[in-house]
Each structure stands twice: as C-alpha cells, then as structure tokens.
DOLUMZA-38506 format. One record per residue (C-alpha): residue in three letters; residue number from 1; x, y, z. Coordinates in Angstrom, 3 decimals. Layout:
BEGIN
<site r="ALA" k="NUM" u="X" v="Y" w="Z"/>
...
***
This chain:
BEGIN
<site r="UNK" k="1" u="133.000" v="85.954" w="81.503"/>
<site r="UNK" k="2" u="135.560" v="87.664" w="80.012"/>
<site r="UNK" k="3" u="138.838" v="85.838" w="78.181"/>
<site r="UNK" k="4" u="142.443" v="87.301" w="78.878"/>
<site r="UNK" k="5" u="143.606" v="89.769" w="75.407"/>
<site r="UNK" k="6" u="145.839" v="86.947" w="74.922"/>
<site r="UNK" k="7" u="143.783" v="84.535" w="74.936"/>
<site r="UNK" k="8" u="141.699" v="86.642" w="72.345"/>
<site r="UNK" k="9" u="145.086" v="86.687" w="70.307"/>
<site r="UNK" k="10" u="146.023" v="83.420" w="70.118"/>
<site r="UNK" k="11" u="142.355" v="82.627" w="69.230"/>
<site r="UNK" k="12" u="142.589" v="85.014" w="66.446"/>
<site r="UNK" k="13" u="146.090" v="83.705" w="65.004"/>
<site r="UNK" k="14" u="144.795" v="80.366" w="65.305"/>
<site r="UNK" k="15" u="141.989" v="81.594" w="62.908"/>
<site r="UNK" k="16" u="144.224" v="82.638" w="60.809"/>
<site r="UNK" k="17" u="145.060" v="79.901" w="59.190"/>
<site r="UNK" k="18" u="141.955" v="77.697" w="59.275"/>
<site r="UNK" k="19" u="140.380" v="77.128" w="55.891"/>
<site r="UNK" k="20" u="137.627" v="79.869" w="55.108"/>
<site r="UNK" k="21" u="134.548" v="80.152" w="56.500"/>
<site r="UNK" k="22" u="136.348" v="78.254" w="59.790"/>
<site r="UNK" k="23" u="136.919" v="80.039" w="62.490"/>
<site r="UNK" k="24" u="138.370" v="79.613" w="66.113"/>
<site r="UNK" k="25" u="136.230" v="80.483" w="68.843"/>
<site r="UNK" k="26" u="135.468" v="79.858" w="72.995"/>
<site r="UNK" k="27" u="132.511" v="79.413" w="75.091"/>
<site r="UNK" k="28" u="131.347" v="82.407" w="77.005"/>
<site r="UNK" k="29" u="129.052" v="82.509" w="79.805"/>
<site r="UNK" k="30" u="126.513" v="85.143" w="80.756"/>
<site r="UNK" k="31" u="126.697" v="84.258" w="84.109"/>
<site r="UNK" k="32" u="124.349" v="86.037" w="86.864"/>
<site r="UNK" k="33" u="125.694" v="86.502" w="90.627"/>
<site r="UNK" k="34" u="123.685" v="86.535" w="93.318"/>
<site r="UNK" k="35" u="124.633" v="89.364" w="96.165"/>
<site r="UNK" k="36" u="122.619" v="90.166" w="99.395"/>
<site r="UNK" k="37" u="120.908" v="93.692" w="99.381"/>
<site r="UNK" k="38" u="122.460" v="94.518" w="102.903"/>
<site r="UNK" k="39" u="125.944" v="93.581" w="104.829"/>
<site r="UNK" k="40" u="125.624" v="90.630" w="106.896"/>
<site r="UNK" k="41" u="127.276" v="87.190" w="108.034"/>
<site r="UNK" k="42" u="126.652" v="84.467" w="105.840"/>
<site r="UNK" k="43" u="125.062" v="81.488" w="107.696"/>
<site r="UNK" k="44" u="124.635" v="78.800" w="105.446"/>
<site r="UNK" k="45" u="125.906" v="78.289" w="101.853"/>
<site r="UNK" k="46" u="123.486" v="75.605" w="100.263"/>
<site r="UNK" k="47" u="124.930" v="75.014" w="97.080"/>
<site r="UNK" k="48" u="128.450" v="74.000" w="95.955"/>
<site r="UNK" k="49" u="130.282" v="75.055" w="92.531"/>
<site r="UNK" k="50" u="129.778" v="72.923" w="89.679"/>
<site r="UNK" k="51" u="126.035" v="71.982" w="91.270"/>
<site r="UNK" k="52" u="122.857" v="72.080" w="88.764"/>
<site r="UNK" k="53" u="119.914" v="73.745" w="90.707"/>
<site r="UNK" k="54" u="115.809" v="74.519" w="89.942"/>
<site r="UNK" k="55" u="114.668" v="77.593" w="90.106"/>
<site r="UNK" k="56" u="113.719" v="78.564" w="93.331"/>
<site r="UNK" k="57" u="116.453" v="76.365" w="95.005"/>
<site r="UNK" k="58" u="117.942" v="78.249" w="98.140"/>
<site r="UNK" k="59" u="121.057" v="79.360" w="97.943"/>
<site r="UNK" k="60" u="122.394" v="81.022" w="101.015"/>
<site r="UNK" k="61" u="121.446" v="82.590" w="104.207"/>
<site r="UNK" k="62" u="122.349" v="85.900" w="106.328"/>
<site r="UNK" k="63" u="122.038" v="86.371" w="110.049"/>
<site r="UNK" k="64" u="118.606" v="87.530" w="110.248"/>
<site r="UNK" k="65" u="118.153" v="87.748" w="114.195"/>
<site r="UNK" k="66" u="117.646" v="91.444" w="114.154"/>
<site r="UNK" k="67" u="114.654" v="91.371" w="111.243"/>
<site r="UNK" k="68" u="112.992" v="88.279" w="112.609"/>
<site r="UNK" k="69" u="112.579" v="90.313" w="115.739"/>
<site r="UNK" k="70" u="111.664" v="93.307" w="113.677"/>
<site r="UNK" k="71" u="108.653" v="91.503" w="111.834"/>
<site r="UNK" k="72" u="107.946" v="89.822" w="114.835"/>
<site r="UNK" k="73" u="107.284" v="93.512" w="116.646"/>
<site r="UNK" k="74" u="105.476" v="94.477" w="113.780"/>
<site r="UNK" k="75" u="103.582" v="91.750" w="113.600"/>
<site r="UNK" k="76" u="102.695" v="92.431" w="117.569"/>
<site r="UNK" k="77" u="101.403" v="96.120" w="116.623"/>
<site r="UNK" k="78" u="99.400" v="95.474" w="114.115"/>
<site r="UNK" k="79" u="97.276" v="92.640" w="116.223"/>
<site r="UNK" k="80" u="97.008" v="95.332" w="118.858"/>
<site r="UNK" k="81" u="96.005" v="98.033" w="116.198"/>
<site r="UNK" k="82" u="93.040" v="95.698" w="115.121"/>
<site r="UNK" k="83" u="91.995" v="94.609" w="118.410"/>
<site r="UNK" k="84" u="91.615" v="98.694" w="118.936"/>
<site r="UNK" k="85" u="89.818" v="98.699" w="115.896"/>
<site r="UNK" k="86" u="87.593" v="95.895" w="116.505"/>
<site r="UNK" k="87" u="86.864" v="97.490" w="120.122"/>
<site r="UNK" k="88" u="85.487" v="100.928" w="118.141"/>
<site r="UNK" k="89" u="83.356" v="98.689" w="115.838"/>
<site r="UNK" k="90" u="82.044" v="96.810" w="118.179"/>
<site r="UNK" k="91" u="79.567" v="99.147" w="119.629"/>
<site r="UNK" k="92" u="78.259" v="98.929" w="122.761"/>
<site r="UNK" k="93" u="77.795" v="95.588" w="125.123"/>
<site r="UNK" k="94" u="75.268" v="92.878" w="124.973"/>
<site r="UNK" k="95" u="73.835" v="94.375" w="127.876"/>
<site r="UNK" k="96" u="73.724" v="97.887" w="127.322"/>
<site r="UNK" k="97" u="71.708" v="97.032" w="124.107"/>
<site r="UNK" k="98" u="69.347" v="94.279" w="126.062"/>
<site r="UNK" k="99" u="68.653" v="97.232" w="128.601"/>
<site r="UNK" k="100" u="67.920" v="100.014" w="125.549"/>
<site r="UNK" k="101" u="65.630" v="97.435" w="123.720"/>
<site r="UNK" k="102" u="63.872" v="97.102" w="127.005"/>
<site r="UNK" k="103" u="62.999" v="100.692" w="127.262"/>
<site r="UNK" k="104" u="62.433" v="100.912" w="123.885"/>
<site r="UNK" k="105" u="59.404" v="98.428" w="124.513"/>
<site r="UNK" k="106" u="58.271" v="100.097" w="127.463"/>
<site r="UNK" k="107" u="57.492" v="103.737" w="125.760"/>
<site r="UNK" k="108" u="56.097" v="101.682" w="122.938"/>
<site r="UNK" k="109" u="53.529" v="100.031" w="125.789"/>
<site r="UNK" k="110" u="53.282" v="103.574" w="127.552"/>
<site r="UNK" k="111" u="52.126" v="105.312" w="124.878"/>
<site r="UNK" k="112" u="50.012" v="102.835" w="122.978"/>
<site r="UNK" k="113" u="48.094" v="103.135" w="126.382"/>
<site r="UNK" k="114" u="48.218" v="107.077" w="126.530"/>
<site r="UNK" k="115" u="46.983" v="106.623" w="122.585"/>
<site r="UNK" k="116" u="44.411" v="104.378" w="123.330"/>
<site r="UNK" k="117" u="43.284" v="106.453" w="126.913"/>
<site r="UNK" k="118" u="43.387" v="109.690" w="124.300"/>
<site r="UNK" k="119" u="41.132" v="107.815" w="122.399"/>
<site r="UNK" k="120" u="38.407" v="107.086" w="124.903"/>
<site r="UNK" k="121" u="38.656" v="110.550" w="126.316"/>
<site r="UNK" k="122" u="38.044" v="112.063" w="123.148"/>
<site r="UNK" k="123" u="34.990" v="110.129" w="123.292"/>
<site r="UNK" k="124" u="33.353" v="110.648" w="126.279"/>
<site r="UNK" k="125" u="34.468" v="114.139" w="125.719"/>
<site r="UNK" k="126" u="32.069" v="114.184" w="121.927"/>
<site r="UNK" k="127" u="29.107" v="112.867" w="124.671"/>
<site r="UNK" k="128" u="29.474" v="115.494" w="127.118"/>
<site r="UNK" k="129" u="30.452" v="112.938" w="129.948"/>
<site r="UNK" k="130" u="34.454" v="114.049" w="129.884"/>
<site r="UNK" k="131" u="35.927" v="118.055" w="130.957"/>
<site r="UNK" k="132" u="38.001" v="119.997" w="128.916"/>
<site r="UNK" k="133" u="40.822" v="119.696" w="131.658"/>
<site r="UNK" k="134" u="40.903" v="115.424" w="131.383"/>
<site r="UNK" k="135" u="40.690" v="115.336" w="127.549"/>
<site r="UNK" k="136" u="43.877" v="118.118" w="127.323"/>
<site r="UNK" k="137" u="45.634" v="115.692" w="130.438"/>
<site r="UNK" k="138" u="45.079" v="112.671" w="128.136"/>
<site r="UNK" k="139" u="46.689" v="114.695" w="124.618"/>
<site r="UNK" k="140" u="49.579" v="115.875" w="127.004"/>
<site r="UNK" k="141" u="50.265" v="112.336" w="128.257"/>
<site r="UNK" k="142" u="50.116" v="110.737" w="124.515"/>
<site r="UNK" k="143" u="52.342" v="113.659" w="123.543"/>
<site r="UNK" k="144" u="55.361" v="112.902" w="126.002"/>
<site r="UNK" k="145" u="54.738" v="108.842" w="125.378"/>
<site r="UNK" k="146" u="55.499" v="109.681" w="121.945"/>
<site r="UNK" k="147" u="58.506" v="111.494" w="122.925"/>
<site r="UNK" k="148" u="59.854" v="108.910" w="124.933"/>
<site r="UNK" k="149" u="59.837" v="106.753" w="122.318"/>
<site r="UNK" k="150" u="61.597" v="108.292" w="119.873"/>
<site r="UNK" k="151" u="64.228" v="108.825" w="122.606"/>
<site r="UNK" k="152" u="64.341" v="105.193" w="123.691"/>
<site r="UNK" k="153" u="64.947" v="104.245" w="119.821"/>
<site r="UNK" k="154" u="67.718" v="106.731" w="119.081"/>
<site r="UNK" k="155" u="69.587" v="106.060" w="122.139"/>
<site r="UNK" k="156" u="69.208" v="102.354" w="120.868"/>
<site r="UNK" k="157" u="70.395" v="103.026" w="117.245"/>
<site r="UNK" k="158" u="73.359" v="104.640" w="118.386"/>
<site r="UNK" k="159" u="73.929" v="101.628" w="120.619"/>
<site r="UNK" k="160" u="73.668" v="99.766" w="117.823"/>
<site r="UNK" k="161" u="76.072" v="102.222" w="115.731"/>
<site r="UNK" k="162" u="79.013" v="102.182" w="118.077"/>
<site r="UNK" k="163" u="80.400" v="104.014" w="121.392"/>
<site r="UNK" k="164" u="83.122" v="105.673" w="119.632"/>
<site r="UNK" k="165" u="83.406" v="108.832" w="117.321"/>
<site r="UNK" k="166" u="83.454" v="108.152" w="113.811"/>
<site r="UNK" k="167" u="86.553" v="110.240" w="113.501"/>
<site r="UNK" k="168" u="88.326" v="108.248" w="115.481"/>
<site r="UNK" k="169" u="87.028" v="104.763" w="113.685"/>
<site r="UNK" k="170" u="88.550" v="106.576" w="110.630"/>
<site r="UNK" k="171" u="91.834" v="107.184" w="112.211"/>
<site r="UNK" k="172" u="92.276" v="103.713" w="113.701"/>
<site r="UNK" k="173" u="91.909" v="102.122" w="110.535"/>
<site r="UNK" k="174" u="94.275" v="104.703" w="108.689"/>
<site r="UNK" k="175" u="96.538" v="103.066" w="111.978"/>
<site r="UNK" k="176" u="95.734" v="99.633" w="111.094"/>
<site r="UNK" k="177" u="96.633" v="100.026" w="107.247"/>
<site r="UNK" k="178" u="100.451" v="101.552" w="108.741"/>
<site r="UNK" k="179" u="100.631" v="98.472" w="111.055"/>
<site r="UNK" k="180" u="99.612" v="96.466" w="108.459"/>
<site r="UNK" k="181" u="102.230" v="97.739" w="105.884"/>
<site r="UNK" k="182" u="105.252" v="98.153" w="108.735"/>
<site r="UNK" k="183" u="104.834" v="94.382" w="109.120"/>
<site r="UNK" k="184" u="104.929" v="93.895" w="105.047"/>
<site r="UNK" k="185" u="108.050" v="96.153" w="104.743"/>
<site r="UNK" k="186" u="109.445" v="93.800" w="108.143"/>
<site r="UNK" k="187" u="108.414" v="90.565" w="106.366"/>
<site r="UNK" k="188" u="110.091" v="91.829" w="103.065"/>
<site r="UNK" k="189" u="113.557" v="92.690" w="104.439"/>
<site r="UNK" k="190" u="113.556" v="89.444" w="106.500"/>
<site r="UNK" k="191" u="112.782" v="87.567" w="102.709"/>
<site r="UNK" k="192" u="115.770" v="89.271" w="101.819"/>
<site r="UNK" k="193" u="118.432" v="87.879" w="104.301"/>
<site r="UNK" k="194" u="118.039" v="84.583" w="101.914"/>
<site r="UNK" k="195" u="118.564" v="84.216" w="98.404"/>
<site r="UNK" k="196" u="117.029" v="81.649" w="95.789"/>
<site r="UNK" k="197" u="117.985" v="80.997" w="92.406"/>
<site r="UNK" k="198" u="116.561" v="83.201" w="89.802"/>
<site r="UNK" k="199" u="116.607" v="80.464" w="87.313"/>
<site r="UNK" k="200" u="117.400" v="76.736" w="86.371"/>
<site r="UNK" k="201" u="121.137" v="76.500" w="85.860"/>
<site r="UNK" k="202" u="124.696" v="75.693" w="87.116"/>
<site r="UNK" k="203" u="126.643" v="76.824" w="89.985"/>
<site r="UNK" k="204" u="130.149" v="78.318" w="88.154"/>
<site r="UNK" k="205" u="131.612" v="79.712" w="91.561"/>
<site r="UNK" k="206" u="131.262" v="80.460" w="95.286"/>
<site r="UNK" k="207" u="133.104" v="83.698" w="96.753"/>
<site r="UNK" k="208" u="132.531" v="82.992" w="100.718"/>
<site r="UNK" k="209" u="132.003" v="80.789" w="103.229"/>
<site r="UNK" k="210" u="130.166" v="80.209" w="106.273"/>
<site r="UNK" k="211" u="130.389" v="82.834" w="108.855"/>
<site r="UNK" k="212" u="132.201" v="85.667" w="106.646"/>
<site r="UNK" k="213" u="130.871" v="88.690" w="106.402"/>
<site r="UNK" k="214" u="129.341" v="89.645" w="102.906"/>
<site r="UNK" k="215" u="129.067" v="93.162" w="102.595"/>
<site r="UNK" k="216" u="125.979" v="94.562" w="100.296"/>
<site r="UNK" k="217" u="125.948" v="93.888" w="97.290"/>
<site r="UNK" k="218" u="128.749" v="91.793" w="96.743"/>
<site r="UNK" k="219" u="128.231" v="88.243" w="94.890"/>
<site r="UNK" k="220" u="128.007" v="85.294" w="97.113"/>
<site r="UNK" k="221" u="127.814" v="82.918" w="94.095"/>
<site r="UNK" k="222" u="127.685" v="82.632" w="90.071"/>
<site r="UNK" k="223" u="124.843" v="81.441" w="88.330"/>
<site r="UNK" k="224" u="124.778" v="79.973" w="84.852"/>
<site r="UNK" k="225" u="121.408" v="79.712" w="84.009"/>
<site r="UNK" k="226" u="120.030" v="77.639" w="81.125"/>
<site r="UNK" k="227" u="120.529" v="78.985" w="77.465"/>
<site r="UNK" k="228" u="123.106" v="81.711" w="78.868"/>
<site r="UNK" k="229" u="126.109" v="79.863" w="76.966"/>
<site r="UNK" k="230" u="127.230" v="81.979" w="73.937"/>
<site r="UNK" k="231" u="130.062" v="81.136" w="71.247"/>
<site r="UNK" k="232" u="132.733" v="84.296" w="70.635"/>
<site r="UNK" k="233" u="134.621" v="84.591" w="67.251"/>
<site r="UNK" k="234" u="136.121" v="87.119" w="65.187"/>
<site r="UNK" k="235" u="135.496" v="86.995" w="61.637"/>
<site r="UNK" k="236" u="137.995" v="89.005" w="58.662"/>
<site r="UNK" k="237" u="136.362" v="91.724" w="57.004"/>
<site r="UNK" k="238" u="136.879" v="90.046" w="53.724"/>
<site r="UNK" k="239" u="134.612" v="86.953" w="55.250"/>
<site r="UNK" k="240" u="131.796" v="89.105" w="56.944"/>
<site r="UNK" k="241" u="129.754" v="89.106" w="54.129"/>
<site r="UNK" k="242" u="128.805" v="85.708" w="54.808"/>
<site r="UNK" k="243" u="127.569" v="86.089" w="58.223"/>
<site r="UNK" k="244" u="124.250" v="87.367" w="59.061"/>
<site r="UNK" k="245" u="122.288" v="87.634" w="62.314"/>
<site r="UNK" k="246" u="119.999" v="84.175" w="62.448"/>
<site r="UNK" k="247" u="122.887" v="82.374" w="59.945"/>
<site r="UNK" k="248" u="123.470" v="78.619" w="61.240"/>
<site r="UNK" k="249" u="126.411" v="77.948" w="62.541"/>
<site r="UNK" k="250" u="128.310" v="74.668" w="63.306"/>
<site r="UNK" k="251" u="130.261" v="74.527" w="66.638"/>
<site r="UNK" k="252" u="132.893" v="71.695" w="66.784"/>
<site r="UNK" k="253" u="134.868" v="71.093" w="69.964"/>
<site r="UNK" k="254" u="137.032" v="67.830" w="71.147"/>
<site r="UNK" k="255" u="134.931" v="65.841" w="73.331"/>
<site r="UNK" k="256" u="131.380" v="66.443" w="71.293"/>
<site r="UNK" k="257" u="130.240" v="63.577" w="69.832"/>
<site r="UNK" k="258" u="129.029" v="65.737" w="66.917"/>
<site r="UNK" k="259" u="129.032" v="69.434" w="65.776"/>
<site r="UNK" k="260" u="126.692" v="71.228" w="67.853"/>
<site r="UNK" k="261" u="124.099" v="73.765" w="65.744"/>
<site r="UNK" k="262" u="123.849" v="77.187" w="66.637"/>
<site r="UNK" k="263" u="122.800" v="81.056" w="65.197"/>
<site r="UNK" k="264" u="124.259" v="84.156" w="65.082"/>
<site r="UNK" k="265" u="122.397" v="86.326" w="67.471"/>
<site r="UNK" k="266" u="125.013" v="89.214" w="67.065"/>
<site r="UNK" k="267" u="127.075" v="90.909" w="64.659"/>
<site r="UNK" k="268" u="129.579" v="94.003" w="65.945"/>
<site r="UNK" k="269" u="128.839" v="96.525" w="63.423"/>
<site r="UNK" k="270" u="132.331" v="97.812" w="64.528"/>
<site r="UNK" k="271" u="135.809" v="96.491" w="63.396"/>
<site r="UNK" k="272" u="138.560" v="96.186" w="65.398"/>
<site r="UNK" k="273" u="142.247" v="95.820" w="64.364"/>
<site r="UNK" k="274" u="143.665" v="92.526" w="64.950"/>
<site r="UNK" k="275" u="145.562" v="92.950" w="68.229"/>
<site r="UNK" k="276" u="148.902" v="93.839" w="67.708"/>
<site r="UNK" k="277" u="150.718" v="90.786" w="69.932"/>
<site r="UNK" k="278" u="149.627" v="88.675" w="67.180"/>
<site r="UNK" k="279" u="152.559" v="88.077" w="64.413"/>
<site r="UNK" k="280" u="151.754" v="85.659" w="61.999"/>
<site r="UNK" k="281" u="151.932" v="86.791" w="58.962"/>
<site r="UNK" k="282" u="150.031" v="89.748" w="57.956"/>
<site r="UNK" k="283" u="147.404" v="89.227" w="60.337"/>
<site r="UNK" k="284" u="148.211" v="92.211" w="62.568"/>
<site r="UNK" k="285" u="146.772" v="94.533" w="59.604"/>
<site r="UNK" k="286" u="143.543" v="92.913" w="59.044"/>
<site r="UNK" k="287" u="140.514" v="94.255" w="60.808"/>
<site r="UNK" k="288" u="138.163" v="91.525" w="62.135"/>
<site r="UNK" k="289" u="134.170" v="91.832" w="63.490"/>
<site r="UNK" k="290" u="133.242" v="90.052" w="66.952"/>
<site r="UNK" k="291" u="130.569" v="87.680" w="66.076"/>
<site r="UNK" k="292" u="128.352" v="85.607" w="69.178"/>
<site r="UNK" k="293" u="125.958" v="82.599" w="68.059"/>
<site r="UNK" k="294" u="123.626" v="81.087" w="70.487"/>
<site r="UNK" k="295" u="121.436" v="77.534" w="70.711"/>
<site r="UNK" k="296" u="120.125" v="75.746" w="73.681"/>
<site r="UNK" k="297" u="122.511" v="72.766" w="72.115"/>
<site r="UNK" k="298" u="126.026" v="74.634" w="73.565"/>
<site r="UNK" k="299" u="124.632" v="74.605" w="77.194"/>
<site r="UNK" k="300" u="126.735" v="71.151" w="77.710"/>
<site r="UNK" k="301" u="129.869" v="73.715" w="77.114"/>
<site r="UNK" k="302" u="132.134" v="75.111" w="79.480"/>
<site r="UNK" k="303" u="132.697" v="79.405" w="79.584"/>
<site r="UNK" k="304" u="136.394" v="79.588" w="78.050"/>
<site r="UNK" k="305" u="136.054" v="75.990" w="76.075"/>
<site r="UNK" k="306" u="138.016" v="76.617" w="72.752"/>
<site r="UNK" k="307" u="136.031" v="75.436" w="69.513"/>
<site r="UNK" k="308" u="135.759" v="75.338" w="66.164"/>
<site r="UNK" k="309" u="133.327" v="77.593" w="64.181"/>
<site r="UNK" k="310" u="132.458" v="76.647" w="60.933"/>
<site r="UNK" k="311" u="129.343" v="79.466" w="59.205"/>
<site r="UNK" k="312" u="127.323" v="77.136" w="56.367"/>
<site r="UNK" k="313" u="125.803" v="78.817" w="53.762"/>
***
C-alpha cells in the first residue's frame, strides 16, 4: 500500500522538526490479493472487508458448471478405462478354466494308464508271452498320452494368464494412467473456480460483487495477513548513522496504550532528495534514507496510520 507523494511530504516536514532521533512515520501494509486464474462470474463472496479469517477460510466462488461437468466426464472415462482393463486381466471365465482343469485331469488319467499298460507290456514282452507289434502299440499310446498332457496344461496356463495380448494389457493401462490424469487436471481446474485464504489475516478490501464478472487475474479481495504490517520513515543523512538493520525501534501512535517495539528490517542504501513540495526551512536540500521496521506488536495498526518513530540506542 502505497501513500500519496504528499502524504510522503508532509510526513517528512513533520519530521523535520521533531527532536533527534524522532521521526514521523505511517503504517504500511503488504497486503496480498486474491484473483481467479480464469474469467468467470463471481457466485458467492464469503467474506466482508474489515473481517479476520483462518487460513484456509473460503473466500469466493466462480461459476463452475462447465468444469464440474468436465471432471464429471473425466471421471466417467476413466471408470470405463479400468473396467477395460480389469476385463484384459481377468483372464478367461470360471468355466472355461473348470472345463481346461478337467481335461487336464483326464490326460493325466489317460496316460498314467498308457504308462502303467507300457509297463506290463514291457514285461510280458522280457518273458516271451507279448509281440513286438503290442509292446511298440503300448510305447506309441504312452507317447501321445504324454502329449496330451502337456497340451491340456498349456492351454490351461494360458487360461490362467489371460485372453488378451499382452500388448494390448500394456496399452490399456498406458490408457488408464491418461484417464486417470485427465480427471486430475479436471479436478484441479474445478479447485480453482474457488479461492481460500493463503494465510491468517484481515480482509482490507473487496473489488466485486455477486454475479460480476471477474476477468483472470484480477483481485477479488485484499488480504492482510498476520505480521505483514511494516512502519515507513525517512531518516536525514546526518542521523543514519544511528540506524542499523535489527536496531529497536519504538513506535508511538494516538490510541496505543503504550509505545509499540519494533526492528529495522530495512535500510535503503540509496538517498533520495527531500521532495521538493516541502518548504520548511532548509529541508528541501537535505537528502533522507527510507527506513521500514517490523514486529508482530504493529499488527493492531492500520496501513496509512501516522506514528511516531523514536530509534533507541
């Protein structure tokens, strides 16, 4: 918050003549405003000026009609997306795999009977009592049990696997992780058709109302939040030497009970002439340095409060 140059004069002049070491000086406010990111009509203003508000407290709303239904479609697609997904993973039916596993278990039967009928052959064939042509029958039938087997149990692990390609398992999930950020990018510029307060603080001024249009960017509101208060003075260069960054400061002002303690926090480290409305004496040809204290103490003040500065040493 910045003072009128005449203000700043008369400030200056009133210096002028204070005893040194005194100096007149004003409240100023580092005040933050709060502005929407895009154009839209403002639907509800929830604070009022001069109103003390928590971090976090709303502050206003836009129309958001046209991003609701944006996150809501987004929100649509990417439940579809993972039902698709889901679908690929799944793998084949409970009844496809019941019907696998039963074949599975019938070449394991069929050829533990072909292994043990090889087996008995084999014998009789040692003893004479068994051809060539039934013992080479009985290896041939063990042969293709086996074969069927191994069959029945890959058809089964691939059951088991899924029914879809895993290239396409791979590109339904890259699908799923768009969805899933569309509807975080939806979700986001719906969170930003409201505004909360970035900090504890005071409300120092509202610029619209309800159902104006508030183009992007522009401040809705002021903030003051907590410890943003600052006390403005201009010291002589004949004086500076006494004022240091961190230096204590007392701040008087009609209405405080007591002087309020504060520290420099800043020091211009350029001088400026007096400005030249000011004629008192020969205060127009003195060069001066801004000078800003802080404390948590001033936050009672008001941005453009006159007061009294007095630097201790």
């Amino acid at each position: 918050m910045k003072l009128p140059l005449a203000v700043v004069a008369a400030l200056v002049a009133a210096g002028c003549s204070r005893s040194e070491g005194t100096f007149h000086g004003w409240a100023e406010a580092d005040e933050t405003r709060v502005a929407p990111l895009t154009t839209g009509i403002l639907t509800r203003l929830a604070v009022e000026r001069g109103q003390v508000v928590d971090a976090g407290t709303l502050l206003f709303t836009q129309d958001s009609d046209a991003e609701r239904a944006a996150r809501d479609e987004a929100a649509a697609r990417l439940s579809q997306s993972q039902a698709q997904l889901a679908n690929l993973e799944a793998g084949a039916r409970a009844d496809e795999l019941d019907a696998a596993l039963a074949q599975v278990r019938e070449a394991r039967s069929a050829l533990e009977f072909a292994q043990s009928d090889l087996r008995r052959t084999e014998e009789l064939a040692r003893n004479g009592a068994s051809t060539q042509q039934r013992l080479d029958l009985a290896r041939s039938n063990a042969e293709q049990g086996a074969a069927r087997l191994r069959n029945a149990e890959a058809r089964l692990r691939s059951l088991r696997i899924s029914m879809g390609r895993v290239q396409e398992i791979q590109a339904q999930r890259a699908a799923t992780e768009m969805a899933r950020s569309a509807l975080a990018n939806a979700e986001w510029k719906l969170g930003q058709r409201s505004a909360e307060a970035p900090a504890t603080g005071r409300v120092l001024d509202t610029y619209y109302r309800t159902g104006e249009m508030v183009p992007a960017g522009a401040a809705v509101l002021s903030l003051l939040p907590d410890g943003a208060l600052r006390v403005r003075f201009f010291v002589p260069e004949p004086q500076l030497s006494s004022v240091r960054i961190g230096a204590p400061v007392k701040v008087i002002c009609d209405g405080c009970p007591a002087p309020l303690d504060a520290q420099v926090s800043f020091v211009s480290p350029k001088p400026e002439y007096t400005p030249p409305v000011v004629y008192a004496g020969d205060a127009k040809s003195k060069l001066v340095f801004l000078v800003e204290a802080r404390s948590a103490a001033l936050q009672g003040l008001h941005p453009g409060q006159p007061l009294d500065v007095q630097v201790t040493r």
